[in-house]
mmJSON file of the N, C-alpha and C atoms, coordinates in Angstrom:
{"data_MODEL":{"atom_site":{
"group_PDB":["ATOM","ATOM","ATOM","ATOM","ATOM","ATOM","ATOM","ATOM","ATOM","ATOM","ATOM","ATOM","ATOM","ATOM","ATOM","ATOM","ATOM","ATOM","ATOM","ATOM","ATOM","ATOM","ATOM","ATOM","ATOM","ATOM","ATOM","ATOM","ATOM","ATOM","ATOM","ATOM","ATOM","ATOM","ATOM","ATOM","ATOM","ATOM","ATOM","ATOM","ATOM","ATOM","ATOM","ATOM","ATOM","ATOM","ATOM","ATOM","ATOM","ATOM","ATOM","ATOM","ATOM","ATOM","ATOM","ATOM","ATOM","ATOM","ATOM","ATOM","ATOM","ATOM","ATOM","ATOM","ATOM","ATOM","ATOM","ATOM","ATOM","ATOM","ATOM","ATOM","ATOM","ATOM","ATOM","ATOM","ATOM","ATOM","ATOM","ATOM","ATOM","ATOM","ATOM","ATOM","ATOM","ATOM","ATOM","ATOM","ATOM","ATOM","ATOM","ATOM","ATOM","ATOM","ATOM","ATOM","ATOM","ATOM","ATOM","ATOM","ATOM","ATOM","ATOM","ATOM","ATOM","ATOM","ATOM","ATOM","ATOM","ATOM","ATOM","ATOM","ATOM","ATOM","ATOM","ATOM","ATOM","ATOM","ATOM","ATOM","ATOM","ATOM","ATOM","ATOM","ATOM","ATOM","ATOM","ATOM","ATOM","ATOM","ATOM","ATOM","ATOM","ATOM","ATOM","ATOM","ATOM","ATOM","ATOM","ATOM","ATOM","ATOM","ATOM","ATOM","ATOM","ATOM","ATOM","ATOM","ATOM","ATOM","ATOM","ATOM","ATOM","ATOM","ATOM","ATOM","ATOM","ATOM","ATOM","ATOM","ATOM","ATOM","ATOM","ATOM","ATOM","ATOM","ATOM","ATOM","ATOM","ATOM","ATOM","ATOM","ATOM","ATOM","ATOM","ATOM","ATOM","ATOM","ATOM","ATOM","ATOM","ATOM","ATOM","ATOM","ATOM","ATOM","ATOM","ATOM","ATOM","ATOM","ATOM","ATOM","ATOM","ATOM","ATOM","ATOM","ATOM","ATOM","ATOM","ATOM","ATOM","ATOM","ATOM","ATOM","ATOM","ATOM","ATOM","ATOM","ATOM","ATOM","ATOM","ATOM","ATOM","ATOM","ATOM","ATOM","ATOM","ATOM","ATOM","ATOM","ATOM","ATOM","ATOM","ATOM","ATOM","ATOM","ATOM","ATOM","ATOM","ATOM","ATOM"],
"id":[1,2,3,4,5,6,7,8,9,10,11,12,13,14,15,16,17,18,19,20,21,22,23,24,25,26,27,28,29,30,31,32,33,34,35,36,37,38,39,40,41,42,43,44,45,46,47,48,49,50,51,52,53,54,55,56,57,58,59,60,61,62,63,64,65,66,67,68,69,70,71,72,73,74,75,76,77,78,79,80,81,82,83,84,85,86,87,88,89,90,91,92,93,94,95,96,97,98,99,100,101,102,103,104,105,106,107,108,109,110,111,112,113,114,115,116,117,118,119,120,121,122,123,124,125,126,127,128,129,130,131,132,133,134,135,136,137,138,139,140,141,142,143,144,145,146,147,148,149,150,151,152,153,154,155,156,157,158,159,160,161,162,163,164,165,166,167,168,169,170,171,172,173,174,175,176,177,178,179,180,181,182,183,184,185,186,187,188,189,190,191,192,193,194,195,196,197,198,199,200,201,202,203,204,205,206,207,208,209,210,211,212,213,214,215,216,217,218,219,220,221,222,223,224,225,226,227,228,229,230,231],
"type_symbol":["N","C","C","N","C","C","N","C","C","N","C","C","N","C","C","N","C","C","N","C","C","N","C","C","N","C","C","N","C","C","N","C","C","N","C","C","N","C","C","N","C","C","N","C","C","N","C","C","N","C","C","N","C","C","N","C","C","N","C","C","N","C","C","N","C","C","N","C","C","N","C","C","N","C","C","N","C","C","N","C","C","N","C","C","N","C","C","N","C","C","N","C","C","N","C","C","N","C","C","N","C","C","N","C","C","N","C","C","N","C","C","N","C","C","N","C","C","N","C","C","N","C","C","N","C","C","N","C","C","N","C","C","N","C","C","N","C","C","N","C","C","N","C","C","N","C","C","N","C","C","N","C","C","N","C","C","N","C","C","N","C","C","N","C","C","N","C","C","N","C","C","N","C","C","N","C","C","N","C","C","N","C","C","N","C","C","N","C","C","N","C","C","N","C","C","N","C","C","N","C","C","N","C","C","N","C","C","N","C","C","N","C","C","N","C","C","N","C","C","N","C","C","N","C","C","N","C","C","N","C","C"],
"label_atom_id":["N","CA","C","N","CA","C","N","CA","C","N","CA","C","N","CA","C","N","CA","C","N","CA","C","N","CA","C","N","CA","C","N","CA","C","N","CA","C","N","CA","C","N","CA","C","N","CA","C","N","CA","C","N","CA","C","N","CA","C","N","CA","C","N","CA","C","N","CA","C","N","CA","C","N","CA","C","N","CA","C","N","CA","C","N","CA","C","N","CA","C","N","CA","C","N","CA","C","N","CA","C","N","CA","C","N","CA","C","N","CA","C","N","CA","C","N","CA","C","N","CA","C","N","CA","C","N","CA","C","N","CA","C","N","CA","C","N","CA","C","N","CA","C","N","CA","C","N","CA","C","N","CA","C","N","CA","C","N","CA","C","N","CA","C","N","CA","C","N","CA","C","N","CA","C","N","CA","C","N","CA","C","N","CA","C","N","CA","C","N","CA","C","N","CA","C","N","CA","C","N","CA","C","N","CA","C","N","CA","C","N","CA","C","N","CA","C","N","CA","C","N","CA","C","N","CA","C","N","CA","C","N","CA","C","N","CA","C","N","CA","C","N","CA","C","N","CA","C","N","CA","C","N","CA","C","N","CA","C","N","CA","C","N","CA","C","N","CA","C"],
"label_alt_id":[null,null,null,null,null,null,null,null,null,null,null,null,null,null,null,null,null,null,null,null,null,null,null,null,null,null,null,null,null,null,null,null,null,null,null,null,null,null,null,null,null,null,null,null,null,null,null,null,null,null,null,null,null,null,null,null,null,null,null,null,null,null,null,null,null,null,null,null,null,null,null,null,null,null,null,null,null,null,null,null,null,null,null,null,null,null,null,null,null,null,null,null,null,null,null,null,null,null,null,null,null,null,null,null,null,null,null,null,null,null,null,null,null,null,null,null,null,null,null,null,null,null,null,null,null,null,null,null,null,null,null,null,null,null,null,null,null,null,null,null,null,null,null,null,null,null,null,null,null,null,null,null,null,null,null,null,null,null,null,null,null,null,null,null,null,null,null,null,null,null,null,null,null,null,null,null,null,null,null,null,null,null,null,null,null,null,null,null,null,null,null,null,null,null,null,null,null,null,null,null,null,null,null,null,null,null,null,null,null,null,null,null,null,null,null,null,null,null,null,null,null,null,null,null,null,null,null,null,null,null,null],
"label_comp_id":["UNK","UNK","UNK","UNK","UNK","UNK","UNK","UNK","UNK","UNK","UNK","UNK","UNK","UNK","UNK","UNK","UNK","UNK","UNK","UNK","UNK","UNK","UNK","UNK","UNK","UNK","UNK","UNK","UNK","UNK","UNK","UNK","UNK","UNK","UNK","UNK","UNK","UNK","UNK","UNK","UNK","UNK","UNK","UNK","UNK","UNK","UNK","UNK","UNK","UNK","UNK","UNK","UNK","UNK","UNK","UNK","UNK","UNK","UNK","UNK","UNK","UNK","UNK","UNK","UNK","UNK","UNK","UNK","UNK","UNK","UNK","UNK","UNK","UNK","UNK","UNK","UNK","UNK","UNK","UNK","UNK","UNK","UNK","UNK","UNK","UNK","UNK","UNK","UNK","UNK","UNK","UNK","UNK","UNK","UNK","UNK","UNK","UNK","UNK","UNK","UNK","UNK","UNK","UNK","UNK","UNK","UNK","UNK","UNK","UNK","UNK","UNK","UNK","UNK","UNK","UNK","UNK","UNK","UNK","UNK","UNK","UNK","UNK","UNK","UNK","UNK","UNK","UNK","UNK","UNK","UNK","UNK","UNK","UNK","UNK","UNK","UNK","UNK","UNK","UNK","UNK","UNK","UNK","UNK","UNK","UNK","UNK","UNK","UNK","UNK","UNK","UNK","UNK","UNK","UNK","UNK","UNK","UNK","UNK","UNK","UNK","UNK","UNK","UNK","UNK","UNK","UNK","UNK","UNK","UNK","UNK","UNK","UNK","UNK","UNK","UNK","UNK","UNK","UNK","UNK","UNK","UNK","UNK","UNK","UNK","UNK","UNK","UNK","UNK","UNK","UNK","UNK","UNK","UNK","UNK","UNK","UNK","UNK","UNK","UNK","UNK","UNK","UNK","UNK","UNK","UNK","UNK","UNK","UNK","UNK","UNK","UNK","UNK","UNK","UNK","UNK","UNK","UNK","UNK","UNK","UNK","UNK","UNK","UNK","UNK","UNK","UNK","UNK","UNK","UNK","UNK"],
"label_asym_id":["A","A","A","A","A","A","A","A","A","A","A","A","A","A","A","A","A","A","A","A","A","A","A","A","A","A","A","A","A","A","A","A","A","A","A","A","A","A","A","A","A","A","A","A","A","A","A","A","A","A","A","A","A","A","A","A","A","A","A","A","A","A","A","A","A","A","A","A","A","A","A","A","A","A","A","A","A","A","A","A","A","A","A","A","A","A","A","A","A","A","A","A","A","A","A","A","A","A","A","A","A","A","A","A","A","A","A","A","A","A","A","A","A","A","A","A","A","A","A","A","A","A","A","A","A","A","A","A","A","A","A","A","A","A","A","A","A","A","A","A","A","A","A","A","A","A","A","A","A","A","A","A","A","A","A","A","A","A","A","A","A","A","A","A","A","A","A","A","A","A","A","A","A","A","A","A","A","A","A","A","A","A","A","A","A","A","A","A","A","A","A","A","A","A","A","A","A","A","A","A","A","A","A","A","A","A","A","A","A","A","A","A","A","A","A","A","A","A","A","A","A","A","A","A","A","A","A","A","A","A","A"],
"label_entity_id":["1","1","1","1","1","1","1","1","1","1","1","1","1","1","1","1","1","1","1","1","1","1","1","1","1","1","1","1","1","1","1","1","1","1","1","1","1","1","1","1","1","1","1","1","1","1","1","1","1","1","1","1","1","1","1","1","1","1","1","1","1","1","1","1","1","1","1","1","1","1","1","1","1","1","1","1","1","1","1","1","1","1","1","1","1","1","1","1","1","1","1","1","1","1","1","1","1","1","1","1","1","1","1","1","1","1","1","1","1","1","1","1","1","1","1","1","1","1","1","1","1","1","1","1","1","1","1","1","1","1","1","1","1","1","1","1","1","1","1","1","1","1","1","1","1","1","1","1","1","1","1","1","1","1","1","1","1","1","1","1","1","1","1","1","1","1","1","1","1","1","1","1","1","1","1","1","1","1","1","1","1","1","1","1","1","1","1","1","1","1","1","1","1","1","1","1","1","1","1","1","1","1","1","1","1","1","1","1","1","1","1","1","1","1","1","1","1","1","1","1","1","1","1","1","1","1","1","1","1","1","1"],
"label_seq_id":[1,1,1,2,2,2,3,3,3,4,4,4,5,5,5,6,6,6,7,7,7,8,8,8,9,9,9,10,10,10,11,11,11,12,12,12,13,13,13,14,14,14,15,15,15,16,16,16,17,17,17,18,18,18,19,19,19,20,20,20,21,21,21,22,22,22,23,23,23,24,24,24,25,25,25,26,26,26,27,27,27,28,28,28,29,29,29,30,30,30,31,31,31,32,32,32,33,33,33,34,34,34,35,35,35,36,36,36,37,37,37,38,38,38,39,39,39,40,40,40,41,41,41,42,42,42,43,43,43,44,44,44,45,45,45,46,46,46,47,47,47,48,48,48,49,49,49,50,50,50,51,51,51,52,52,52,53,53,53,54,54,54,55,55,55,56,56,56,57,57,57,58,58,58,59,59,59,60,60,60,61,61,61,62,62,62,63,63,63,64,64,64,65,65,65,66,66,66,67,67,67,68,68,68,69,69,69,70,70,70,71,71,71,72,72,72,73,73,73,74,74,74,75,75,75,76,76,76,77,77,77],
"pdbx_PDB_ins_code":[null,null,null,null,null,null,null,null,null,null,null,null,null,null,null,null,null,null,null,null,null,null,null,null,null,null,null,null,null,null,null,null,null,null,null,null,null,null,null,null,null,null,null,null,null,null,null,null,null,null,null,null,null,null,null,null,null,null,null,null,null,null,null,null,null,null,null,null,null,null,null,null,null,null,null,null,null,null,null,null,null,null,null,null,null,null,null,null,null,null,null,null,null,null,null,null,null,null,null,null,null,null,null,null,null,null,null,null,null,null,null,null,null,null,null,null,null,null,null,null,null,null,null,null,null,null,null,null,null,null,null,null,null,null,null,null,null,null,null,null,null,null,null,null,null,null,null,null,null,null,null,null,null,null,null,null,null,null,null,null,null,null,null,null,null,null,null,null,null,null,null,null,null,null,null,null,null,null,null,null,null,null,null,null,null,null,null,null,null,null,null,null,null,null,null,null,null,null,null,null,null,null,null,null,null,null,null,null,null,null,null,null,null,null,null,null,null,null,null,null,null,null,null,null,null,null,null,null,null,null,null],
"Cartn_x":[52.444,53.132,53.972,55.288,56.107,55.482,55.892,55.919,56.558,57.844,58.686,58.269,57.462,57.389,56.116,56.332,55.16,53.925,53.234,51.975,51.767,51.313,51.95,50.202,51.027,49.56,49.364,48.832,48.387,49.821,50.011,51.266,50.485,50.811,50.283,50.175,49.163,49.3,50.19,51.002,51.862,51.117,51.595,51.096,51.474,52.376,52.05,52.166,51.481,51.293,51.661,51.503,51.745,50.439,49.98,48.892,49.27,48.384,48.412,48.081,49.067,48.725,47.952,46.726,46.151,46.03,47.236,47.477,48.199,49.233,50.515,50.05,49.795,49.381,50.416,51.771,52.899,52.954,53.44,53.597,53.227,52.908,52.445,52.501,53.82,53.571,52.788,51.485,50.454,50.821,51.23,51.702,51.771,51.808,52.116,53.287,54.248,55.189,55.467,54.442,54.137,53.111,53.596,52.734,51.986,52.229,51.607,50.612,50.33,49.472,48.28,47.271,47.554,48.47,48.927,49.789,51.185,52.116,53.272,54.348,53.993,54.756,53.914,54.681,54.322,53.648,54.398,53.579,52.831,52.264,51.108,50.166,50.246,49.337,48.667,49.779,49.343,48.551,48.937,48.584,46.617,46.541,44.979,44.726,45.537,44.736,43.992,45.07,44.893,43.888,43.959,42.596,41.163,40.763,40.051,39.376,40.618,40.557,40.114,40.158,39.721,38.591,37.802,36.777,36.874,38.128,38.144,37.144,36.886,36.325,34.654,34.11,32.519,32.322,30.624,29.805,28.582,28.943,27.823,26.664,26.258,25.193,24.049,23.096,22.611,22.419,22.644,22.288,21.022,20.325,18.888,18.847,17.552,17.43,17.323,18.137,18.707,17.511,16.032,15.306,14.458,15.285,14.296,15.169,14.287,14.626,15.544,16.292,16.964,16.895,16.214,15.464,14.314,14.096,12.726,10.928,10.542,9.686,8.24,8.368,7.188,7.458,8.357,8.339,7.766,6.661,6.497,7.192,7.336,8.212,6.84],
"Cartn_y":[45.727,44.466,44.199,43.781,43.386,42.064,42.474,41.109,39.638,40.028,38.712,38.485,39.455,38.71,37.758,36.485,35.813,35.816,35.456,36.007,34.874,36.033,35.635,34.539,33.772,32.447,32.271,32.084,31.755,30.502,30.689,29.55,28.718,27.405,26.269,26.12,24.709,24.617,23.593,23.721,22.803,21.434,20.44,18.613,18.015,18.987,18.47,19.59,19.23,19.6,19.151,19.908,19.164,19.375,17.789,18.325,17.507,17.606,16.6,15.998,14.197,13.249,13.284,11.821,12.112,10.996,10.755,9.807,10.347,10.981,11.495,12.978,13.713,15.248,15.923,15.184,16.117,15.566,16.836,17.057,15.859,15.131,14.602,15.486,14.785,14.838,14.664,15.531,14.921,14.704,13.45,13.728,12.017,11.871,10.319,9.898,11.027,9.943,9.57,9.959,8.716,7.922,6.948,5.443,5.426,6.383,6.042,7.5,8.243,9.409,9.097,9.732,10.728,10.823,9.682,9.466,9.756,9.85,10.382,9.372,8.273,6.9,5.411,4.476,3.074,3.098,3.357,3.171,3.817,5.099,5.383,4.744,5.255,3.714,2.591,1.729,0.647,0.887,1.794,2.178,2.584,3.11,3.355,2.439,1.546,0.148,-0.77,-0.769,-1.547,-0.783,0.398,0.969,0.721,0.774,0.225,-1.674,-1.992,-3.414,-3.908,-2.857,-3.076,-2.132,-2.003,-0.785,0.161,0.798,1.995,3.171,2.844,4.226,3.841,3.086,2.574,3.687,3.944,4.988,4.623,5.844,5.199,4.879,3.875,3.779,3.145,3.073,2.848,1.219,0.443,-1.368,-1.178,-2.456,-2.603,-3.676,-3.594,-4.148,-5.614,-5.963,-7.522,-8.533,-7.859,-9.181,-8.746,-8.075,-7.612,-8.759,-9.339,-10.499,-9.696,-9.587,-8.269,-7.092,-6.75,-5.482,-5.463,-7.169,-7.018,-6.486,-5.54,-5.171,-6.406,-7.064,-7.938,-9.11,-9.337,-10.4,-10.045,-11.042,-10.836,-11.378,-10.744,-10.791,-11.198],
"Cartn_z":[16.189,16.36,15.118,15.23,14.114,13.703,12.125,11.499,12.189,12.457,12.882,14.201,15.285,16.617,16.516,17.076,17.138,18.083,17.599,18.373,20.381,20.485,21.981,22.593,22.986,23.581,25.24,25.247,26.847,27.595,28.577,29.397,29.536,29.092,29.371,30.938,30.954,32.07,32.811,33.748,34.08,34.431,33.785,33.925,35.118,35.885,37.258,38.369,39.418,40.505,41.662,42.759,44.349,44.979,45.439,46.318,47.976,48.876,49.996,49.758,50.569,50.599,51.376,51.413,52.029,52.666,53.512,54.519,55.671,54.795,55.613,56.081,54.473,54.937,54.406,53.991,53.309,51.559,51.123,49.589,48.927,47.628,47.234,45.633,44.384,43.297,42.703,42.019,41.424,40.131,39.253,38.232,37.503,36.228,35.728,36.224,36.537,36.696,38.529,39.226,40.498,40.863,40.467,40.147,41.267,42.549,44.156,44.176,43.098,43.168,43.608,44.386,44.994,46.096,46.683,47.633,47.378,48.42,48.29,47.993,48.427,47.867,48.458,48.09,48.61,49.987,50.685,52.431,52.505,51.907,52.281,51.699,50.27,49.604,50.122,50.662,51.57,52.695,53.618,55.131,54.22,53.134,52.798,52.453,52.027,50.942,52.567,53.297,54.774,55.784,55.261,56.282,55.464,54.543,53.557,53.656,53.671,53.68,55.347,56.364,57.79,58.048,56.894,57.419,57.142,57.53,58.917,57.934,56.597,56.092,55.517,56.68,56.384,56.708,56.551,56.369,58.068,58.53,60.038,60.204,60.802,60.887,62.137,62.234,63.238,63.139,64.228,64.456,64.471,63.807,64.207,65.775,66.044,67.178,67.079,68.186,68.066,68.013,67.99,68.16,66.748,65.78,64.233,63.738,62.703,61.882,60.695,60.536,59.558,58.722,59.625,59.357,58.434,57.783,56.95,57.863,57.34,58.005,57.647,56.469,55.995,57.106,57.738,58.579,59.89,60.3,61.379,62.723,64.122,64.904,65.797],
"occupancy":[1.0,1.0,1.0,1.0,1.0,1.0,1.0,1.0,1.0,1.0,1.0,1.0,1.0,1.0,1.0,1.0,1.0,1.0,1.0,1.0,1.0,1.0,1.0,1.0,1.0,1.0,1.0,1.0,1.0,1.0,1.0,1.0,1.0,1.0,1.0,1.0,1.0,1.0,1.0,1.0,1.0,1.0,1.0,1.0,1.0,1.0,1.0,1.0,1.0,1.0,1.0,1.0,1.0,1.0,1.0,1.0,1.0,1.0,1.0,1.0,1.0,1.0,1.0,1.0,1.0,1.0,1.0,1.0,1.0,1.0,1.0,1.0,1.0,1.0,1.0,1.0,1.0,1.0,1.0,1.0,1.0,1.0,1.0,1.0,1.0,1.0,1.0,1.0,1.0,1.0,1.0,1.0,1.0,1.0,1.0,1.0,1.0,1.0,1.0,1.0,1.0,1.0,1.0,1.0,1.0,1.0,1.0,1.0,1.0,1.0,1.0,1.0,1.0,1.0,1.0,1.0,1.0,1.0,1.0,1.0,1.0,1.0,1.0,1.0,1.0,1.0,1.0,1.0,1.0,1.0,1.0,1.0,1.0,1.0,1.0,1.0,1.0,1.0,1.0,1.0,1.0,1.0,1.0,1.0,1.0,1.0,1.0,1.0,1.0,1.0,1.0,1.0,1.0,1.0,1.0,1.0,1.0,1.0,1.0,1.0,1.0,1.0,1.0,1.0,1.0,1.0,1.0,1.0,1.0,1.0,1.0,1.0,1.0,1.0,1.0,1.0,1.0,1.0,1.0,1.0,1.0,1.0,1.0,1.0,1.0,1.0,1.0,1.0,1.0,1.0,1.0,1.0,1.0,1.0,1.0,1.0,1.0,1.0,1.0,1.0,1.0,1.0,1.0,1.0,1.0,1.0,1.0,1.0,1.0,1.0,1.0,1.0,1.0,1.0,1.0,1.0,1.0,1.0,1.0,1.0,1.0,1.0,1.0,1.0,1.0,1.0,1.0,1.0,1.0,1.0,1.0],
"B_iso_or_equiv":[0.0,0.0,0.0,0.0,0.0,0.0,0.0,0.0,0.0,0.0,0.0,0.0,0.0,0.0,0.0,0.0,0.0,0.0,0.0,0.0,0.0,0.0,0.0,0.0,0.0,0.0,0.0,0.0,0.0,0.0,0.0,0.0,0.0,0.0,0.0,0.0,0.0,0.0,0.0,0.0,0.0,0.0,0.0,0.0,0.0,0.0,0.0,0.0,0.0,0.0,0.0,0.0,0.0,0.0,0.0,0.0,0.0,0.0,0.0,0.0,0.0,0.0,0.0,0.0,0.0,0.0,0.0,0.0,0.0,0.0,0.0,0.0,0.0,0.0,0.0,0.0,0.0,0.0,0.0,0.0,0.0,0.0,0.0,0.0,0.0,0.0,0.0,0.0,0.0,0.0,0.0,0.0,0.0,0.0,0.0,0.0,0.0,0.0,0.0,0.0,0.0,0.0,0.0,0.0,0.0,0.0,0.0,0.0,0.0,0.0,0.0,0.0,0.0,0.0,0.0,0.0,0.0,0.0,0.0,0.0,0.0,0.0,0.0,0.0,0.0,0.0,0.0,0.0,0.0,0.0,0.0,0.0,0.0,0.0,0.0,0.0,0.0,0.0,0.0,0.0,0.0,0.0,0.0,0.0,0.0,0.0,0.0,0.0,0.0,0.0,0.0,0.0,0.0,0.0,0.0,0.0,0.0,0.0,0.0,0.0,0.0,0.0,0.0,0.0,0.0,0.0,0.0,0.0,0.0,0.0,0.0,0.0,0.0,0.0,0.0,0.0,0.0,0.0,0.0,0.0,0.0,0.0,0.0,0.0,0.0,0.0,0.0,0.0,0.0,0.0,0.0,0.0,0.0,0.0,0.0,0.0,0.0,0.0,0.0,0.0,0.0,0.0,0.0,0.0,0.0,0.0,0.0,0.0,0.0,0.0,0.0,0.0,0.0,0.0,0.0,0.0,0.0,0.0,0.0,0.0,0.0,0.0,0.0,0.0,0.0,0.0,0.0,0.0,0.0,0.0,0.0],
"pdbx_formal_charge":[null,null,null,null,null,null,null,null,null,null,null,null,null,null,null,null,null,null,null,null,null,null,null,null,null,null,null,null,null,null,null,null,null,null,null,null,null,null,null,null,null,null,null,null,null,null,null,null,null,null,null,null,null,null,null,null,null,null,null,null,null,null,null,null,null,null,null,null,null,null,null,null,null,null,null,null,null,null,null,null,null,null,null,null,null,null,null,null,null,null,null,null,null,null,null,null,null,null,null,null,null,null,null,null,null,null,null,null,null,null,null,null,null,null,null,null,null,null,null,null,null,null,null,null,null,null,null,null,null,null,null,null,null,null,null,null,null,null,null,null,null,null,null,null,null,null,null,null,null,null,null,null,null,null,null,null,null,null,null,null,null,null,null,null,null,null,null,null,null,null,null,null,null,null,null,null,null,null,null,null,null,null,null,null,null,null,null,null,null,null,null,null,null,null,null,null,null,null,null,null,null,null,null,null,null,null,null,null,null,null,null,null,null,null,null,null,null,null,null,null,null,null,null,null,null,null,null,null,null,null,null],
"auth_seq_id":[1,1,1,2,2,2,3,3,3,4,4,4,5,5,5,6,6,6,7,7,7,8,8,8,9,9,9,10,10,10,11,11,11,12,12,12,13,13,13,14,14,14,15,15,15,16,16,16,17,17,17,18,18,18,19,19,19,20,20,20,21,21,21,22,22,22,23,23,23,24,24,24,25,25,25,26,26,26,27,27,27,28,28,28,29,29,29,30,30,30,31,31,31,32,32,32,33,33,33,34,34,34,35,35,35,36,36,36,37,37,37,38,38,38,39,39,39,40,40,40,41,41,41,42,42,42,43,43,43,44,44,44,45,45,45,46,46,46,47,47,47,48,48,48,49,49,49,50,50,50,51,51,51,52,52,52,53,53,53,54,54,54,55,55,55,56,56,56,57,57,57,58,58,58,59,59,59,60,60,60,61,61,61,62,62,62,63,63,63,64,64,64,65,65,65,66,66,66,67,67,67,68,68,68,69,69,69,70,70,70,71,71,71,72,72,72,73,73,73,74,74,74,75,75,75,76,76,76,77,77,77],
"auth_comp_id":["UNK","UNK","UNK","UNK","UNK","UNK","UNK","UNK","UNK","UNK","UNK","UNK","UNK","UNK","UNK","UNK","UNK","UNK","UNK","UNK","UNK","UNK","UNK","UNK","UNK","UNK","UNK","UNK","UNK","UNK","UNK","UNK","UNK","UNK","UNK","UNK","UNK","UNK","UNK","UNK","UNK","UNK","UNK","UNK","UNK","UNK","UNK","UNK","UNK","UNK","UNK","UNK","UNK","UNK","UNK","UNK","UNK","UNK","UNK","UNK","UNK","UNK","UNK","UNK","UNK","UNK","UNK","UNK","UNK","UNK","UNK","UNK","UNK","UNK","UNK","UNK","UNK","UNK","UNK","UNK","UNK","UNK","UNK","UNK","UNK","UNK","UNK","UNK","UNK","UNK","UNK","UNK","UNK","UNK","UNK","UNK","UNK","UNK","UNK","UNK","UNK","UNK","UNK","UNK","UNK","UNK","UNK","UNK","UNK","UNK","UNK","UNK","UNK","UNK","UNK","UNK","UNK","UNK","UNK","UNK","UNK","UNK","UNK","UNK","UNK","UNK","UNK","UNK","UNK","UNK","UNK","UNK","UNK","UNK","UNK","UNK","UNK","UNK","UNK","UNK","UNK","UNK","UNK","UNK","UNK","UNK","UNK","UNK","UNK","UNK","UNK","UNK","UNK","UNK","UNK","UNK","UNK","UNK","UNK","UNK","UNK","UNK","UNK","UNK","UNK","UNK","UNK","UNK","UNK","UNK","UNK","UNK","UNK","UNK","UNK","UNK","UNK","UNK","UNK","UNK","UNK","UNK","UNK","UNK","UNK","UNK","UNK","UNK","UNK","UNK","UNK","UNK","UNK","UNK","UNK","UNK","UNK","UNK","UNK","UNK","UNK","UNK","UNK","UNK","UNK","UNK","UNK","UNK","UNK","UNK","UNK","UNK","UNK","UNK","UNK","UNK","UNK","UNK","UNK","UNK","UNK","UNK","UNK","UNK","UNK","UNK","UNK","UNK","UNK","UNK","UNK"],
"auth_asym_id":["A","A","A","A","A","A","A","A","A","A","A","A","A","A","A","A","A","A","A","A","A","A","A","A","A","A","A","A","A","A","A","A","A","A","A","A","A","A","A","A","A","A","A","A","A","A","A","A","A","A","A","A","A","A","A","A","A","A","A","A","A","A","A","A","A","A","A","A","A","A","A","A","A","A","A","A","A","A","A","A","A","A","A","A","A","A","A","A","A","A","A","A","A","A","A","A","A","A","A","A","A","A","A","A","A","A","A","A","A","A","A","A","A","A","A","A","A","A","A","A","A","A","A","A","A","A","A","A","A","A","A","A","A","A","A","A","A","A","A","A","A","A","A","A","A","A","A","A","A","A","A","A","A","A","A","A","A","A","A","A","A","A","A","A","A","A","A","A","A","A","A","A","A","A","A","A","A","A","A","A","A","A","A","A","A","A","A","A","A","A","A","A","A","A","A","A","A","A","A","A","A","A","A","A","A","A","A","A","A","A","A","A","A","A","A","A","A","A","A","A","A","A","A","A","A","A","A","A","A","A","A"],
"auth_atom_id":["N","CA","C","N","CA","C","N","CA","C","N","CA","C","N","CA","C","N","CA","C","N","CA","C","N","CA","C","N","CA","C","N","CA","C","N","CA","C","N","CA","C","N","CA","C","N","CA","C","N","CA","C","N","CA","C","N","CA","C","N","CA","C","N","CA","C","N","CA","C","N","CA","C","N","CA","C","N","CA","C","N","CA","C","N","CA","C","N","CA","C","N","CA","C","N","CA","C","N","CA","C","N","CA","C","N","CA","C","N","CA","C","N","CA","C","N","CA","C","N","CA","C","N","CA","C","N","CA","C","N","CA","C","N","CA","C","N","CA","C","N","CA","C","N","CA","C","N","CA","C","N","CA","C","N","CA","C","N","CA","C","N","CA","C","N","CA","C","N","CA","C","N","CA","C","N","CA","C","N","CA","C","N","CA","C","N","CA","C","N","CA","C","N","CA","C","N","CA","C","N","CA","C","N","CA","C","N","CA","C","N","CA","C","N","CA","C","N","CA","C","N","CA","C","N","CA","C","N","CA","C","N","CA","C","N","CA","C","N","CA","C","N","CA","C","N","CA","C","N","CA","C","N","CA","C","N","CA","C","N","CA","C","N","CA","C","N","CA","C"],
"pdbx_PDB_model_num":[1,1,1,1,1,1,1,1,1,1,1,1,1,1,1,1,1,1,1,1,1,1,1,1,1,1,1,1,1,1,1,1,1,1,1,1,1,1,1,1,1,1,1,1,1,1,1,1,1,1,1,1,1,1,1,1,1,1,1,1,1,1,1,1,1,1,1,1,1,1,1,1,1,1,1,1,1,1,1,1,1,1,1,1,1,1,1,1,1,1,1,1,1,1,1,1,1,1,1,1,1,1,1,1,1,1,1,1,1,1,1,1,1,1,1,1,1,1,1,1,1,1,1,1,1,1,1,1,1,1,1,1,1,1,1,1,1,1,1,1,1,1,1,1,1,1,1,1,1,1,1,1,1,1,1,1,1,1,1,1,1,1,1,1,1,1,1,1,1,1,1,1,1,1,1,1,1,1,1,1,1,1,1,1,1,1,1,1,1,1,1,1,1,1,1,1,1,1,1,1,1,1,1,1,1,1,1,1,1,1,1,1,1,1,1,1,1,1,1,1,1,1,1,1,1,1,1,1,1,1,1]
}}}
């Protein structure tokens, strides 16, 4: 190796990426400079903030039966 060549380093890694949105399903800058990351812009953003804000992403579960006092088992029925 010459004196004058400099010593060779690993390629950084690029600070941004593309991933899926995950509303839409298309490209999605992953990066600081989109304020709507992971999303691809404003409306999707929203369309999750509004599915969120209506549920739609509760966790399932089974109803108890309409004549259990709320599900406390110390209560008697």
């Amino acid at each position: 190796m010459a004196a004058d060549t400099p010593p060779k380093t690993a390629p950084q890694p690029s600070a941004t990426r593309t991933v899926v949105c995950p509303t839409c399903g298309g490209d999605s800058l992953y990066s600081p400079a989109n304020r709507y990351r992971p999303f691809c812009g404003e409306r999707c953003k929203q369309i999750d903030l509004g599915a969120w804000a209506s549920e739609d992403f509760r966790m399932p579960t089974e109803a108890p039966p309409l004549d259990a006092q709320y599900g406390d088992p110390r209560v008697e029925h």
